[in-house]
C-alpha positions in Angstrom: 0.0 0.0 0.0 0.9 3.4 -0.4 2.8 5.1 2.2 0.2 6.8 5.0 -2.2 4.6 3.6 -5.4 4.9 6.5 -5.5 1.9 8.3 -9.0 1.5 7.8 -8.4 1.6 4.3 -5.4 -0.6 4.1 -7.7 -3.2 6.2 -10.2 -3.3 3.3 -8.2 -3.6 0.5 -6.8 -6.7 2.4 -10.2 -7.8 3.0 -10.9 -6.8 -1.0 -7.8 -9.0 -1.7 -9.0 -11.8 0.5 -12.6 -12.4 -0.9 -11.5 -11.9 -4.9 -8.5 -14.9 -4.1 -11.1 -16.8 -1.6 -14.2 -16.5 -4.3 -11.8 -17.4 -6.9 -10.5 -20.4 -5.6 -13.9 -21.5 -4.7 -15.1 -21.6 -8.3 -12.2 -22.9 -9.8 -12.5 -25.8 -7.1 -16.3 -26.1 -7.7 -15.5 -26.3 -12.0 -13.0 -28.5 -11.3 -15.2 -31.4 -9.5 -18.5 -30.6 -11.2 -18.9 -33.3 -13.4 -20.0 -32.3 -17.3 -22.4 -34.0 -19.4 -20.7 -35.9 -22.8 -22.0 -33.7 -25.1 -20.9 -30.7 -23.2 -17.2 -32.2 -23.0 -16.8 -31.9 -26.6 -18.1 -29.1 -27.2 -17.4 -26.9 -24.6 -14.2 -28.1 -23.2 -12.1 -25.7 -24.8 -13.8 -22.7 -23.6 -13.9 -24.5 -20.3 -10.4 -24.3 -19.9 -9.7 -21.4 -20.7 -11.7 -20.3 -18.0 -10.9 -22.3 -15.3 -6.7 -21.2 -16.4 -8.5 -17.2 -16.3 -9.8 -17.8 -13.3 -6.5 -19.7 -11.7 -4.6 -16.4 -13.3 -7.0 -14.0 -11.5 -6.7 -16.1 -8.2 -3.0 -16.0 -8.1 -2.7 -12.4 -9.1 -4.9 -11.5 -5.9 -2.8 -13.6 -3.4 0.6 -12.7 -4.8 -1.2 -9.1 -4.2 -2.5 -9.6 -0.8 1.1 -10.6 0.3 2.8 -7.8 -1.2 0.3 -5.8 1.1 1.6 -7.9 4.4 5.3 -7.4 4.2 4.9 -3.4 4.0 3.0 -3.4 7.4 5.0 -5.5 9.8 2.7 -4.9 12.5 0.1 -3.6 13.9 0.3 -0.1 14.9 0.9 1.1 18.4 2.3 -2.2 19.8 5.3 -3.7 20.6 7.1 -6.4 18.7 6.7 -8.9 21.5 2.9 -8.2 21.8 2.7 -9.0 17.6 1.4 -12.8 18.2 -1.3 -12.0 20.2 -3.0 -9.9 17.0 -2.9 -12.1 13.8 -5.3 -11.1 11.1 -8.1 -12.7 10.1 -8.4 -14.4 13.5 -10.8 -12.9 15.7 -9.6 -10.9 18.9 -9.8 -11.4 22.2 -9.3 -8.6 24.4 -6.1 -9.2 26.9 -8.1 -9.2 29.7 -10.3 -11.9 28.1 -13.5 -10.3 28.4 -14.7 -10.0 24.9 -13.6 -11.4 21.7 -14.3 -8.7 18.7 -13.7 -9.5 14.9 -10.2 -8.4 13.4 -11.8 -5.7 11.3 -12.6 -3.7 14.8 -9.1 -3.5 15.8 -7.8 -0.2 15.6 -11.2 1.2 13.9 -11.2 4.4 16.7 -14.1 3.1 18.5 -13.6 1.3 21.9 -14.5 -1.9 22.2 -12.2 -3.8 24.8 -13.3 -2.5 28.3 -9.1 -2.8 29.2 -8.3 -0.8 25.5 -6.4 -3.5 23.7 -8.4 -3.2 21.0 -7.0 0.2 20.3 -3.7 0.2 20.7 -2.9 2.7 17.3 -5.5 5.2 18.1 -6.8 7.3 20.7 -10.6 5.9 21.0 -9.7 4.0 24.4 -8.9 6.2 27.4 -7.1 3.4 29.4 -5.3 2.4 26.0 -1.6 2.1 25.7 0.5 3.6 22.1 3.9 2.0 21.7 6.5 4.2 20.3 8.9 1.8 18.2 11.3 4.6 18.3 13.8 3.3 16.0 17.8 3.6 16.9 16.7 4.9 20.4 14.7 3.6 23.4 11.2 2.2 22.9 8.7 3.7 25.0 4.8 3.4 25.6 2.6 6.8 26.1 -1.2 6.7 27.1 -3.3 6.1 24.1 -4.9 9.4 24.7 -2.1 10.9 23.5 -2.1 9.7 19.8 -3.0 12.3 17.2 -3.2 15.3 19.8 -0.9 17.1 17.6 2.2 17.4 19.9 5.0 15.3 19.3 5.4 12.2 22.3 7.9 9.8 20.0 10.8 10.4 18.7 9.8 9.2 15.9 6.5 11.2 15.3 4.9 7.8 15.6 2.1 8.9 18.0 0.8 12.0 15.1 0.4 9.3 12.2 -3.1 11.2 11.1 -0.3 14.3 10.0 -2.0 17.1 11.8 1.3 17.9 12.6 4.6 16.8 11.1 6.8 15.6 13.4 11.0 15.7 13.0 12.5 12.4 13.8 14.7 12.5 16.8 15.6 9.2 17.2 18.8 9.5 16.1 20.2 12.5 18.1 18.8 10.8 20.7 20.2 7.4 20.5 23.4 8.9 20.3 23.1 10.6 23.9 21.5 6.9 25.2 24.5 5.4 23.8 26.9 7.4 25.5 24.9 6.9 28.6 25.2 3.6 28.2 28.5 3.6 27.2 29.3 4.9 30.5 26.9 2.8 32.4 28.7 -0.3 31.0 31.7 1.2 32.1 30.8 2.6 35.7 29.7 -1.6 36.1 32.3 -2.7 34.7 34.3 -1.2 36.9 32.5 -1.7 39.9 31.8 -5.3 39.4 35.3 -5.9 39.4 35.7 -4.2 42.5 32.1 -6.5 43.9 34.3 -9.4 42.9 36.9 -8.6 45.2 34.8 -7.6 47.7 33.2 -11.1 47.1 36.6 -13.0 47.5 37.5 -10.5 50.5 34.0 -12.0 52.4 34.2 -15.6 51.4 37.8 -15.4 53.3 36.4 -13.7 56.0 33.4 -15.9 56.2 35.5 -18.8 56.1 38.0 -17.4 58.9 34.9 -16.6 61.0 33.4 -20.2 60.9 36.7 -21.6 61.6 37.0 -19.1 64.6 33.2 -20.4 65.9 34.4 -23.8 65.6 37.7 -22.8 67.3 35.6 -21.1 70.0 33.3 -23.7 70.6 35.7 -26.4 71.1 37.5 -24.1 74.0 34.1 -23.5 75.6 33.7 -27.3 75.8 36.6 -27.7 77.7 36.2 -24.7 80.0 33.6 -26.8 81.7 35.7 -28.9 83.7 38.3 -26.3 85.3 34.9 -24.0 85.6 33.5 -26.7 87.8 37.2 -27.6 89.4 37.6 -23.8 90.4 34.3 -23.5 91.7 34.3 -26.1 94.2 37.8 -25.1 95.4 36.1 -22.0 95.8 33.3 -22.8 97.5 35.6 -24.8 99.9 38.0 -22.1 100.0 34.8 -19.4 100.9 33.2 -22.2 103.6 36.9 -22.1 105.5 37.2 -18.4 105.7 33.7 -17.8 106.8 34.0 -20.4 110.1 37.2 -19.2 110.5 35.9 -15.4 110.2 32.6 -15.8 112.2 34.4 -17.1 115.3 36.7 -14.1 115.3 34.4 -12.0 114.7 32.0 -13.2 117.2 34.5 -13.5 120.0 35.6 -9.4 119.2 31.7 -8.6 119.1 31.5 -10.2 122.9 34.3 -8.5 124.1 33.4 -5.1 122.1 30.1 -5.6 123.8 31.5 -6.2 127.1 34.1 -3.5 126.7 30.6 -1.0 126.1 28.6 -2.8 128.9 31.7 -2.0 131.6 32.2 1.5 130.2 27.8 2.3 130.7 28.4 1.1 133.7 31.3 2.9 134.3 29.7 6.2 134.2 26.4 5.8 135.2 28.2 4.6 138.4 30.1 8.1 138.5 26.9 10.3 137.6 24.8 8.5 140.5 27.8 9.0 142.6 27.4 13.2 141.1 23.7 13.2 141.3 23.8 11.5 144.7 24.6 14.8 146.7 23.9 13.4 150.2 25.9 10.3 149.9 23.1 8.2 150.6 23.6 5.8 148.0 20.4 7.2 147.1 19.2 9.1 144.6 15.9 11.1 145.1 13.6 13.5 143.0 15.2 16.2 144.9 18.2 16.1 144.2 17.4 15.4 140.4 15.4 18.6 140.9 18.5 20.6 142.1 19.9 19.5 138.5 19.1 22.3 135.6 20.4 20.4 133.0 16.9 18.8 133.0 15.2 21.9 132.9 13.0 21.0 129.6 11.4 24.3 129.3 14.3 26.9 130.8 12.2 28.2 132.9 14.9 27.9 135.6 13.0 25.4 137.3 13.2 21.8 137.2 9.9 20.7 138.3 9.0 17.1 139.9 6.9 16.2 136.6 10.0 16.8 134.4 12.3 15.0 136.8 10.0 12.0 136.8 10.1 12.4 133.1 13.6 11.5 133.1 13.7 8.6 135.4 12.1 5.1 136.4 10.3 7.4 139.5 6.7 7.1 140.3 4.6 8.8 143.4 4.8 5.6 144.9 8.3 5.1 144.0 10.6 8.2 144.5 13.9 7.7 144.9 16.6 4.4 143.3 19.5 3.0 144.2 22.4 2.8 142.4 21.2 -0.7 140.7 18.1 0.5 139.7 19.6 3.4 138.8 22.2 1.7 136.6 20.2 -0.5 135.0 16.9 1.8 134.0 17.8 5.2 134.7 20.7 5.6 133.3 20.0 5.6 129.4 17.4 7.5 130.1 19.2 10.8 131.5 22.3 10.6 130.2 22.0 12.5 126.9 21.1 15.6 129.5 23.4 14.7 132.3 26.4 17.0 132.7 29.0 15.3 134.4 31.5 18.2 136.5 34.2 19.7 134.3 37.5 18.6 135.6 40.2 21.6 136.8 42.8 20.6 133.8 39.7 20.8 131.6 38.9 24.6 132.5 40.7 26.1 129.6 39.5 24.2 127.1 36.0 24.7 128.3 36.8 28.3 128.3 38.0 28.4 124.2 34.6 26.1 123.0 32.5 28.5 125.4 33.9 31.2 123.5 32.9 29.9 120.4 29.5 28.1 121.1 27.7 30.8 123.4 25.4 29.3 126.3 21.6 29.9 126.2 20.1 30.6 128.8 16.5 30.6 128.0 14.3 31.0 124.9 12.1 34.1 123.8 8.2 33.5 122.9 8.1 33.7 118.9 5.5 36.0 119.3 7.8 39.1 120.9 10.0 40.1 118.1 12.4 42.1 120.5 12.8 39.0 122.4 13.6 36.9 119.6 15.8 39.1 118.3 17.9 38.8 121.3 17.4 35.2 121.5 18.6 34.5 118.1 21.7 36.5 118.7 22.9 34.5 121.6 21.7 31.0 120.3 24.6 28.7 120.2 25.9 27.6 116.9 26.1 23.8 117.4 29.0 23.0 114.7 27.7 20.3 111.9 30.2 17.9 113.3 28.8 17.8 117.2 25.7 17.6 115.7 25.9 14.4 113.2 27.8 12.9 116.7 25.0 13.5 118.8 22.5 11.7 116.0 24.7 8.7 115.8 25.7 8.6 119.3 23.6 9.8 122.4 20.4 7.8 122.8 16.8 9.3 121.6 14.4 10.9 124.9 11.5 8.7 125.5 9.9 12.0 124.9 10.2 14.6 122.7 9.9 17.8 124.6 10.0 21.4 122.5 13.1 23.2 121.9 11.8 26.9 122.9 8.7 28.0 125.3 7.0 31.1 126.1 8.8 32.7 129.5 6.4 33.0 132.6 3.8 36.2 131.9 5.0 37.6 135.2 8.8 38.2 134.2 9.2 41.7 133.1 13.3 42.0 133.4 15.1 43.1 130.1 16.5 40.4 127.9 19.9 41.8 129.0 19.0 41.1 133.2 17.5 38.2 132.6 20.4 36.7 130.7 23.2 38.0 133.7 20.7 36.9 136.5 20.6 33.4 134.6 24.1 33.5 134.6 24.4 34.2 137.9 22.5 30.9 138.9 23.3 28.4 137.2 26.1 27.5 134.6 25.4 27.9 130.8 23.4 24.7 129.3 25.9 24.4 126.5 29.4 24.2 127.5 30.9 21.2 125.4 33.1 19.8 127.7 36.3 17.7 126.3 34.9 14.5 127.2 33.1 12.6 124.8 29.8 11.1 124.7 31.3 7.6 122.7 32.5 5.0 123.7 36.0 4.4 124.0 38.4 4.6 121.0 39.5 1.3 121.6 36.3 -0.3 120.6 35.8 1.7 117.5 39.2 0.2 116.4 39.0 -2.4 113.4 38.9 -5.9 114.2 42.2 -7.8 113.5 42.1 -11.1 112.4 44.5 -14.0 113.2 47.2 -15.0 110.7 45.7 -18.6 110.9 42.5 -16.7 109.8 44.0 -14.3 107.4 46.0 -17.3 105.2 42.6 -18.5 105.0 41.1 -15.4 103.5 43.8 -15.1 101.5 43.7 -18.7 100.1 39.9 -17.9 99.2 41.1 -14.3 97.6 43.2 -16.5 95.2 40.5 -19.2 94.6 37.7 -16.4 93.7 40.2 -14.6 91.4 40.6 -18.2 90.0 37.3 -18.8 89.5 36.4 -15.2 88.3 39.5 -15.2 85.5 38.0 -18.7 84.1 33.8 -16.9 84.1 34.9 -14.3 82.5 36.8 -15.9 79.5 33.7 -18.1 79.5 31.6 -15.3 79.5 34.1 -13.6 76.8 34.1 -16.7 74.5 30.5 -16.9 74.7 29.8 -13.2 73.6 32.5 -13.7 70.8 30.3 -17.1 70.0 27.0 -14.6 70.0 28.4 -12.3 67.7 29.7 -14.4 65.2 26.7 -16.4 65.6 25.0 -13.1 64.4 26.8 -12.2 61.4 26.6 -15.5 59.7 23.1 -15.1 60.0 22.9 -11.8 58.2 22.0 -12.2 53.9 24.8 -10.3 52.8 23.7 -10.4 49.1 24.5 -13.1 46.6 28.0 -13.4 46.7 28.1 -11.8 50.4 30.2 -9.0 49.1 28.8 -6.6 51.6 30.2 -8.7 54.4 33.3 -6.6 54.8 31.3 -3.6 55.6 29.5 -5.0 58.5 28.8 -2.4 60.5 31.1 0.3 58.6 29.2 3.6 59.0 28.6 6.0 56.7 27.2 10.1 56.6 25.8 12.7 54.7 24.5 16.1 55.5 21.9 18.3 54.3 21.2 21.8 56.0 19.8 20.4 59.2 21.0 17.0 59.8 23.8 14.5 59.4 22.7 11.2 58.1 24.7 8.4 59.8 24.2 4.8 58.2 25.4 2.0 60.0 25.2 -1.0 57.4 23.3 -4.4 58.7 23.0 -2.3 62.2 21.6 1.1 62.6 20.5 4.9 61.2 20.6 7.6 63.0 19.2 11.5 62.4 22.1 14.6 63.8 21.4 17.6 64.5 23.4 20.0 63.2 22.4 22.7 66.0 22.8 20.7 69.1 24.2 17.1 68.1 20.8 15.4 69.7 20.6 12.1 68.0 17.5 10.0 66.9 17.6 6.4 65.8 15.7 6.0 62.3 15.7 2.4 62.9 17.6 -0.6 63.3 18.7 -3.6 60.3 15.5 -5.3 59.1 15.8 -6.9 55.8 16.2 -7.0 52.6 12.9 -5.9 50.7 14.0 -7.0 47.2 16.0 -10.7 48.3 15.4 -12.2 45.0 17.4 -9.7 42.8 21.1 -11.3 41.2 22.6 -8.0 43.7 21.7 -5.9 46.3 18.9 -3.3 45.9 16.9 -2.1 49.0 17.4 -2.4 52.5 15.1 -1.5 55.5 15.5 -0.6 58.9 12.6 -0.8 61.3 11.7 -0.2 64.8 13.1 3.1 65.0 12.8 5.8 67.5 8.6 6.6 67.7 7.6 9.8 66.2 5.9 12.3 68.0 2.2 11.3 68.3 2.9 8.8 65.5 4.5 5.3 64.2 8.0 3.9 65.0 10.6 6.0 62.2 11.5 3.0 59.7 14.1 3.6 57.2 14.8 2.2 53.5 18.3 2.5 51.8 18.3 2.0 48.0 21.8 0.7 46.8 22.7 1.6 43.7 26.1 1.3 41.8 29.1 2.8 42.3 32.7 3.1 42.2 32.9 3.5 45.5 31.5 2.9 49.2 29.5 5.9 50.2 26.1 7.3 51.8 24.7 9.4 48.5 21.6 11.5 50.1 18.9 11.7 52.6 15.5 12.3 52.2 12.3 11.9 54.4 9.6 11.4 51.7 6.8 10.8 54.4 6.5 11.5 58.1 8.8 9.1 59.7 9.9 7.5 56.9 13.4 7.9 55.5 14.9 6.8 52.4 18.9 7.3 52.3 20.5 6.3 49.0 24.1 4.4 48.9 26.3 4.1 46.2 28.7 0.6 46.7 30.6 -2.1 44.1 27.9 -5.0 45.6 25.0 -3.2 43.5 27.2 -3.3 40.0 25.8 -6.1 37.7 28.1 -7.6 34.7 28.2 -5.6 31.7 26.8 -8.3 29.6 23.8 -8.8 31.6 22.9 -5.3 31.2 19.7 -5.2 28.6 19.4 -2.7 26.1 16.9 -0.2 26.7 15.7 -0.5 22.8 14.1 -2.9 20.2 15.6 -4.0 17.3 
């Protein structure tokens, strides 16, 4: 047919074509078995067969011109040459998606008849059609079918505008130059990386090999650390038992003479402060004579009244005086965090320097008269932090509580400054801090020294724990080492494994905010820039594309959680490269990152690489 012949019009002049050589063939068949009468044989003959040869002529001439009609179209238009056997003329069609079969003659007739648009595939009648741009010398491609004929130019090769509303410069050459220089240097970027993925390959099937040897290596000393385990451990054990006995009795025979040693110093001075308290030597010690005592004078009113006397001893108003056992025994603990034992004369000028600096009190001011408290406050003593944390640990606690300050008697109307001299006068300041010292002795306090029977034994059990300790922790240490390489065998390396050797290698990238920071088969973390505050984008999932011939996608899941949202997962596209390296960083969706990395392990063969064309 003529060059930009319509296809509607090429289709019935093949259809022309067909009936003429199909009708043609039919008669000839028909006056070739009909059987003639005699008469007609003789006669007729002749002219018989010369029409049966005209008609053979007229037959062959139409075939011989219905094939010279073929070889100008080679296929359809608007499909691929790999689609070509699923529309052969004169066969019906059946849509792709099988759900209508059509005659030939409506194929490509711009009216949709296939609900998926197969039926349409050179024309623009089917809006979920599909136009395939041979493209010739450059890439094929395929444009939406609504495209065709809408007078701007899609293919390179004008295909899509074959109606001629607009003519269309052929491209495709221009173009396939660039494409081949693309792919010139695509061929050579793989070529070059897959050498280096080889090596990386030989580089992890030694390492993998070395580790495997090390588990089995590691395994094997595990297996016999079982027996000197168990040997150092009962030695220990034994050792420990030894020095415990040998410990406890020590210690329990110091702890009875530490507590006898307390017991006989107690008793030591409660003896001596019912021998002060006793005043009339009646080995007798009454609520008088505690009464003639200031020191327990809980309010400072001056007056030490029977109630608060009683408060501070085992006396009752049927029982008003002890003896020196009673007084011992029961009394005792109970006064002697207030009892002020008499200052000895070489102890005068030392009580003189610590009254200097912790000034007595003589009473204290109601809260209520400012004036008062005033003056109080000035001359409270300052107990130093020391005397104080003593007096916790040490004295014993009063059965009960009494207040630290109370309102003076309504009737006293002398100056603060009269009252305090008067005060003075009578009795002897409340705080003095004598030298003595309300612990017991030194000598008690001192560290308890054990026996050099006893210390060999603690020393023989030092050396058996150390034993036993060095042996755990190389167990402990072989099985970690066990764990890890446990771990990495596990991992799907790729293919050939020829990301093993970056196991863990971390990579970055920044962009104006952040620093990207891969970890490979481990971790990805988010930077800031501003004040270095780290987030993980997730840790090493899997691979999301396992069945490529080399590595393609990883993911990494279980991240850090997103404000008010999911866990931050992370996907890292590998593509190929020269080189090792963490390419860019993007966050396409809240909480979901996609870094791109450029390695050797993603380079495929140059001969596997398929052109991008169709010949």
């Amino acid at each position: 047919l003529p060059v930009g012949t319509p296809i509607p019009l090429a289709g019935v002049l093949r259809r022309s074509c067909d009936h003429i050589r199909a009708g043609a063939c039919e008669q000839s068949r028909k006056r070739q078995y009909q059987r003639p009468p005699t008469s007609f044989l003789r006669t007729e003959m002749p002219i018989i067969i010369s029409a049966s040869f005209l008609l053979r002529f007229i037959c062959a001439g139409a075939f011989i011109f219905c094939v010279h009609c073929g070889t100008n179209v080679n296929r359809l238009r608007g499909i691929p040459l790999n689609s070509k056997f699923l529309y052969k003329e004169g066969e019906d069609f059946t849509c792709l998606d099988g759900s209508l079969t059509i005659a030939f003659d409506w194929v490509n007739d711009d009216y949709c008849d296939c609900p998926d648009g197969s039926d349409e595939p050179g024309t623009s009648a089917c809006p979920r059609g599909s136009f395939h741009c041979p493209n010739l010398g450059a890439a094929a491609m395929n444009i939406p079918s609504s495209r065709v004929n809408d007078m701007i130019c899609d293919c390179c090769d004008g295909s899509d505008e074959w109606a001629g509303h607009v003519k269309c410069p052929n491209l495709c050459e221009e173009l396939g130059r660039r494409l081949k220089a693309e792919r010139e240097q695509k061929v050579a970027l793989h070529r070059e990386g897959h050498a280096t993925r080889l090596k990386m390959a030989e580089e992890a099937k030694k390492q993998k090999q070395e580790k495997q040897q090390a588990l089995e290596k590691l395994e094997a000393q595990l297996s016999e650390l079982s027996a000197p385990l168990e040997e150092a451990k009962g030695k220990m054990d034994e050792a420990v038992r030894l020095e415990n006995e040998a410990k406890n009795a020590e210690t329990a025979a110091w702890e009875e003479a530490r507590k006898a040693e307390k017991e006989a110093e107690r008793k030591k001075k409660a003896e001596a402060a019912f021998e002060d308290l006793d005043t009339n030597k009646d080995n007798m010690i009454t609520i008088e004579e505690l009464q003639a005592r200031l020191e327990f004078d809980d309010n400072s009113d001056g007056i030490v009244t029977v109630e608060e006397a009683m408060a501070k001893s085992a006396f009752t108003f049927q029982f008003t005086e002890v003896n020196a056992d009673v007084f011992v025994n029961e009394v005792w603990e109970r006064i002697e965090y207030k009892y002020k034992p008499p200052v000895a004369a070489d102890d005068e000028q030392q009580n003189a320097q610590q009254e200097a600096q912790y000034k007595p009190v003589d009473s204290y001011e109601s809260p209520s008269d400012d004036k008062e408290s005033d003056s109080v406050s000035e001359g409270s003593p300052e107990v130093p932090e020391e005397a104080e944390s003593d007096a916790e640990n040490v004295l014993p606690k009063p059965l009960h509580e009494e207040p630290t300050t109370s309102a003076l008697p309504e009737e006293s109307t002398a100056s603060p400054e009269k009252k305090s001299s008067d005060a003075d006068e009578s009795r002897e300041p409340r705080y003095t801090w004598p030298a003595r010292e309300r612990r017991y002795s030194q000598s008690a306090e001192e560290h308890l020294t054990f026996s050099n029977e006893t210390q060999a034994l603690m020393h023989a059990a030092d050396e058996a724990r150390s034993k036993y300790q060095e042996i755990l922790e190389n167990k402990s240490t072989i099985e970690h080492d066990i764990r890890e390489i446990k771990a990495l065998l596990s991992i799907d390396f790729g293919p050939d494994f020829a990301l093993l050797p970056l196991y863990k290698e971390c990579f970055e990238v920044k962009d104006s905010q952040y620093t990207y920071k891969l970890c490979l088969f481990d971790e990805a973390f988010q930077i800031s820039l501003n004040d270095g505050h780290k987030i993980s984008l997730g840790r090493w999932g899997k691979w999301v594309d396992s069945s490529s011939a080399v590595v393609r996608k990883q993911l990494y899941e279980n991240g850090q959680t997103c404000w008010n949202g999911p866990t931050r997962t992370t996907t890292v596209v590998m593509e190929c490269g020269s080189d090792n390296s963490l390419r860019s960083a993007t966050e396409p969706s809240m909480c979901e990152y996609l870094l791109t990395f450029q390695t050797p392990a993603a380079c495929e063969p140059p001969d596997s690489l398929h052109p991008e064309h169709e010949l």
